[in-house]
N, C-alpha and C positions, 0 to 999 in steps of 0.2 A: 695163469699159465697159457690161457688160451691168444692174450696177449702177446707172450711170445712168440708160438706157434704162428700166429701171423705175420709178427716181424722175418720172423725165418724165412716164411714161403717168397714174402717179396724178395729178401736179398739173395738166396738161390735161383729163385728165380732171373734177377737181372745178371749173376755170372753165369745161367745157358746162355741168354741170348745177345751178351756180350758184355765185357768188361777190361779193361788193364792195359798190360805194356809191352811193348815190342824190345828185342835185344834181350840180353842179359840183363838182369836187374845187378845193381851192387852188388859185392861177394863181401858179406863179414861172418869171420867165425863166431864170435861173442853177438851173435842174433839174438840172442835172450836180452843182454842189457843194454841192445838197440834196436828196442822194438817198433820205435816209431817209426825208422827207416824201412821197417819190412810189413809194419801196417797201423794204418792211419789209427783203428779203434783201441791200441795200447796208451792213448793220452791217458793221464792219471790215473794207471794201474796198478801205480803205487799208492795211492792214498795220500798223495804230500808232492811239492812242487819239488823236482826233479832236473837236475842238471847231469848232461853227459859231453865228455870230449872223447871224441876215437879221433886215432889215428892209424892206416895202413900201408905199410907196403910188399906189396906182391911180387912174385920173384925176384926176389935180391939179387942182384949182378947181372938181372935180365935188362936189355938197354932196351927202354921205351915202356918199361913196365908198369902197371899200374902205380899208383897211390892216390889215395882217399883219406880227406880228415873229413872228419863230421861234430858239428855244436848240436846238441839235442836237449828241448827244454819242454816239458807238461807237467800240468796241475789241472785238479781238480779245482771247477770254482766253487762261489760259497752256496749254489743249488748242486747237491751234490753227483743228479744226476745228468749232468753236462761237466766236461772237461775239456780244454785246448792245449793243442803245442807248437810247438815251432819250431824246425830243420833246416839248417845251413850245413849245404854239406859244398865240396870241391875235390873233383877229381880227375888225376890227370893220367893220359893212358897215349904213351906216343908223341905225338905232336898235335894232340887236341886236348885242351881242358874244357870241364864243363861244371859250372856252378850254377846251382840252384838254392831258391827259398822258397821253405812250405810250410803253410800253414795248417794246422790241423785240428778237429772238431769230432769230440765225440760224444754219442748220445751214448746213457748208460741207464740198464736196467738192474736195479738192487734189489735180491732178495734174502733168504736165508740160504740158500745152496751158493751161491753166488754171483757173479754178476757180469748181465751181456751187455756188452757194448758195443754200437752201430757206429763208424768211422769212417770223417769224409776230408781230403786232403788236396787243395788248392795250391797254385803257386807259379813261378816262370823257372825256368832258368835260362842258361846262357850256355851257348857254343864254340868257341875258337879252335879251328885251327891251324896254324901256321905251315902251310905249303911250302915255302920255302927251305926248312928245316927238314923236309923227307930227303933222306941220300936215294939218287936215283943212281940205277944201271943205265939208261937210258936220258941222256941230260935233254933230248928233245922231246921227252913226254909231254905231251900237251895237256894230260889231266894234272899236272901240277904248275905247278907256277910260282911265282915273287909275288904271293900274296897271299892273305887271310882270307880263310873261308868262316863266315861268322853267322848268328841267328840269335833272336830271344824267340822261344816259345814257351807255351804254358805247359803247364805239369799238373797233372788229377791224379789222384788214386782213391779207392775206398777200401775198407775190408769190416769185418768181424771179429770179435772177438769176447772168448767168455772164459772167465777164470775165478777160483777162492784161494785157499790158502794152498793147497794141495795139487791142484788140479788147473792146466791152460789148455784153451785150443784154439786158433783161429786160423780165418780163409781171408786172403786178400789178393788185391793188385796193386801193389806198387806203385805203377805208372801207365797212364795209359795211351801218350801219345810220344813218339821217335821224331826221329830226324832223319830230313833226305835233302839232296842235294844233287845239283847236275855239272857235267863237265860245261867250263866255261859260266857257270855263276859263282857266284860270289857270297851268296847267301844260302844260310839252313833254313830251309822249311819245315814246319810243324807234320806228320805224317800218322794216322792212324788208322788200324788195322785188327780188326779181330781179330786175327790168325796168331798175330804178332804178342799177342796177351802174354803176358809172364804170370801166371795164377803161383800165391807161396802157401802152403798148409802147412802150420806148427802146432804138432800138439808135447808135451810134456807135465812132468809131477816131481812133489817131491815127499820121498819117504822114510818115517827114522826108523834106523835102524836098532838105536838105541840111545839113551837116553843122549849122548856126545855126537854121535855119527849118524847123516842121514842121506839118500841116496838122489840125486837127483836123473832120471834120464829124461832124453826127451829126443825130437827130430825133424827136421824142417823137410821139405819136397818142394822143390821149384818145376812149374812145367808151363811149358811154350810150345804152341803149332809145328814150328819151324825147328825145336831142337830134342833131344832125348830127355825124361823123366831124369831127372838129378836129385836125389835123394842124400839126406845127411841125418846121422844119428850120432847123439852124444848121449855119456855116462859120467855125469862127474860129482863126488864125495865134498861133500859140506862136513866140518871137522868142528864141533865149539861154536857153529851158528859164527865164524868167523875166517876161516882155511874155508878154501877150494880148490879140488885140484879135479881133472879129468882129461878125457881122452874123448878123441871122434871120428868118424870115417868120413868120407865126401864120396862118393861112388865113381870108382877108379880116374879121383882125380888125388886127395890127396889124404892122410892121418896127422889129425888135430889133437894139441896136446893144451891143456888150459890151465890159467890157476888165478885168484884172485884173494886180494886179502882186504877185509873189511878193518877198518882203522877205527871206527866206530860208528854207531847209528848213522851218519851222518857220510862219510869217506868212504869210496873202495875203491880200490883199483884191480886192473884184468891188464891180464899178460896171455896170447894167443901165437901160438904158432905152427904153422902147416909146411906139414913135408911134402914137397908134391913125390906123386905115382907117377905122374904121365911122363909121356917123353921130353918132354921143356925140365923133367930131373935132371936132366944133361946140364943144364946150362941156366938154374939158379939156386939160391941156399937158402928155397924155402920161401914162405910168408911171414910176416911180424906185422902182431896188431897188439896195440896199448888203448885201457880204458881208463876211466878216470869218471869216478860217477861221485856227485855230490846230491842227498836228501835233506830236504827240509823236513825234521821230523814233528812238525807241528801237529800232524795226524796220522803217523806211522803209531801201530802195535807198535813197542818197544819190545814187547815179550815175544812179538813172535815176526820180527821183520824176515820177509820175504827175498828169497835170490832170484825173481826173476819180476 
């Protein structure tokens, strides 16, 4: 135990004195079955090599609105405690896309209550975006132009995380370094900032109700220097260890309604959709997000496979 306790004190210790990412981090509803996108130490927390496809898009009939696909792949290797993963995601928002690849490593502590895992996340991505394509009021702006504004920088993040059958919580950063740029270049530079940190805390469980029915809640918290605490909480009903359904708030941004259906050990898919609250309800119909998770259950419980 005392082993842990040490573990702990370094990685609290280095998120006081700085850690993560600038901007908004990606927005997904189904955070639970992409966890690797929201922190590095969720590599084989399944127990079995794990494949995911999302896909997103944010405000429907919103022009220039988000969307995000993401590939997501971890497994445990054959020391059980060390796991890796790997993240290709792409996302377009506007007239800039931005795609990146991360690798990701995580150290894992097994005991009988459960097991913490240390998570460190490596990688580049890529910046485009196309100036020419912004409609201006103003056709002599000189901050835009006929041309591409473009960059490769690198991409970190680390986080925490300790979970059993029952029970998850973790702390991470996503990312720790932005992008800046100046009028009249041509290039994105790499930019980092403590201030600019995106810290995400998720803790959740799940509980039966009875022998058929069991209850899952749980709730994510995004917070950054620069922007308000944004908190989200979900409630959603596991039906036959196979149905999913639930509902979730986003703190006056939007209510999430969810459901996924497990096809077998192996198959599930996730269906998400968010009503936005905010004023942008004016002018679109909502978010849709699709999942599509495939396990390898060469080391899953059978008897007792896990919804997160």
């Amino acid at each position: 135990m005392s082993r842990y306790k040490y573990i702990l004190l370094i990685i609290f210790g280095v998120f006081i004195f700085g850690t993560a990412s600038a901007q908004h981090y990606y927005q997904y509803s189904q955070y639970l079955f992409n966890g690797l996108s929201v922190n590095p130490a969720y590599a084989g927390s399944l127990d079995a090599f794990t494949g995911s496809v999302f896909y997103r898009n944010q405000w429907l009939g919103f022009e220039g609105s988000p969307g995000t696909q993401v590939l997501s792949v971890h497994t445990p290797l054959k020391a059980e405690y060390m796991a890796v993963g790997l993240l290709l995601d792409n996302d377009m928002l506007g007239v800039t896309r931005n795609t990146s690849i991360r690798v990701s490593y995580a150290y894992r502590l097994i005991s009988d209550k459960g097991t913490l895992a240390l998570g460190l996340q490596l990688g580049m991505k890529q910046m485009v975006s196309n100036l020419q394509d912004v409609k201006l009021v103003d056709s002599q702006d000189q901050a835009f132009g006929d041309e591409k504004v473009r960059g490769i920088i690198p991409s970190s993040g680390f986080g925490i995380y300790f979970y059993n059958n029952k029970f998850f919580a973790g702390l991470s950063v996503p990312e720790q370094f932005t992008t800046k740029s100046e009028i009249g270049n041509s290039n994105y530079k790499a930019d980092h900032s403590f201030r600019n940190y995106n810290y995400c805390l998720i803790v959740g469980g799940e509980f039966a109700i009875n022998k058929e029915l069991s209850v899952k809640p749980s709730g994510l918290v995004r917070y950054t220097f620069a922007s308000p605490v944004q908190p989200e909480i979900n409630t959603q009903f596991i039906y036959l260890d196979q149905y999913l359904a639930g509902i979730g708030y986003r703190l006056n941004d939007a209510v999430l309604f969810h459901c996924q259906y497990k096809l077998n050990n192996q198959f599930s898919f996730g269906y998400a959709y968010d009503h936005s609250l905010s004023q942008l309800r004016l002018y679109n119909y909502g978010s849709h997000e699709i999942m599509i998770r495939y396990t390898l259950d060469y080391r899953v419980n059978v008897a007792n496979p896990r919804f997160f």
